[in-house]
BADRENLUM-112508 format. One record per residue (C-alpha): residue in three letters; x, y, z. Coordinates in steps of 0.05 Angstrom, whole numbers, plus 5000, padded with zeros to 4 digits. Example, Ala and Ser with C-alpha at 12.3 -4.5 7.8 and 13.67 -1.06 7.14 Angstrom:
BEGIN
ALA524649105156SER527349795143
***
This chain:
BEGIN
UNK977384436381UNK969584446358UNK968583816310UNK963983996258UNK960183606203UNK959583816134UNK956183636066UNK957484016004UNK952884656024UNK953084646105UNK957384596169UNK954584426225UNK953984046305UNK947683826321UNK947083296368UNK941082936405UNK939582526459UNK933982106436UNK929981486473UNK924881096459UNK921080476489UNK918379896465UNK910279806466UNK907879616544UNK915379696565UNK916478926554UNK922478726562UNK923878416500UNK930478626473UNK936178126498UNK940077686457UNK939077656382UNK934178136385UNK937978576418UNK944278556369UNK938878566308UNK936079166326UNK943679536332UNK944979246271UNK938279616237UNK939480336278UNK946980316254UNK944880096179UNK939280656185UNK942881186206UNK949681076163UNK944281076101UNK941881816125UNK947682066149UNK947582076218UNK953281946260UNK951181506324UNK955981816382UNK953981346435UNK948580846443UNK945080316486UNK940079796472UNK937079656539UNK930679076552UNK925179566544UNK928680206513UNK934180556472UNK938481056481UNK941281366424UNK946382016419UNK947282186351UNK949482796303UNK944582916250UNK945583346192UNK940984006183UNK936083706127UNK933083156173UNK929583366223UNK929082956295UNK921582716278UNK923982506211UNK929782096242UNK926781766295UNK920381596240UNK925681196205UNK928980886256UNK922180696299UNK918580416225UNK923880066189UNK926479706261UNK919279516280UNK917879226204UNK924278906193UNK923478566267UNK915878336271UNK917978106195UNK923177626218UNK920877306280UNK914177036298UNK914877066368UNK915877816370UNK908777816321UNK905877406362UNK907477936429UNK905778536389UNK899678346347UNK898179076327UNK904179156286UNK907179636332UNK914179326365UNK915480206393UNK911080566437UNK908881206411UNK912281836418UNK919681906444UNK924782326483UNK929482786456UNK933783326481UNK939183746437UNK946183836460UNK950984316440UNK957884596474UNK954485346488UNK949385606522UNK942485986501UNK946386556544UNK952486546509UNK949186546436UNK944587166456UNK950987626475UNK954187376413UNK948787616375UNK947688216424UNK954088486409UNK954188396335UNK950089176341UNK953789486402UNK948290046395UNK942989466408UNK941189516471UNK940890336476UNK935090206424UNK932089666462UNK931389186405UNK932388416415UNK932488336340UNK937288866303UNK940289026231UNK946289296217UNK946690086212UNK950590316149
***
């Protein structure tokens, strides 16, 4: 049975796989730091929506997987989480400040991969044999006949 999401205008399952680093790859979240920057990706995400599947907080990266509803894209999501976690962090501790004088806790850029429960092959010959005449024509991009 497919879980899907919904708000009041759309149903949907989008899932990513999303990681990030910290800036230089040092090693830096263990501890308090560590649990504070859970506790700012889970508050972050609950305020736009998005459902955190799994997740890891290793020393020198993140792993989220995380359903995300249709209006936000990935860039937008992973803007919030890398900004607010990086000011809310560097705001509270000097030593982390201190580390990362440039006001940048994240690295730039990030990973991300979609996930879904079908293929690219199985959507195409859903949509291939919406118009059973289709392929006859030799269109990849059909509208119904009356």
């Amino acid at each position: 049975m497919q879980l899907y999401r919904k708000t009041s205008h759309t149903t949907f399952d989008l899932k990513y796989h999303v990681v990030w680093i910290t800036k230089y790859r040092k090693p830096i979240m263990t501890g308090k730091i560590a649990y504070r920057i859970r506790e700012l990706i889970r508050e972050i995400c609950r305020t736009h929506n998005v459902e955190i599947i799994r997740g890891h907080v290793s020393k020198d990266h993140i792993h989220l997987f995380i359903s995300a509803p249709p209006q936000l894209s990935v860039s937008k999501i992973v803007q919030y989480l890398k900004g607010k976690t990086s000011r809310k962090m560097l705001q509270g501790n000097a030593v982390l400040r201190k580390m990362f004088w440039g006001k940048h806790l994240w690295a730039r850029g990030f990973f991300v991969a979609s996930s879904g429960t079908v293929t690219d092959e199985v959507i195409m010959e859903y949509i291939k044999n919406q118009d059973e005449d289709a392929e006859k024509r030799g269109d990849e991009f059909t509208v119904v006949e009356p």
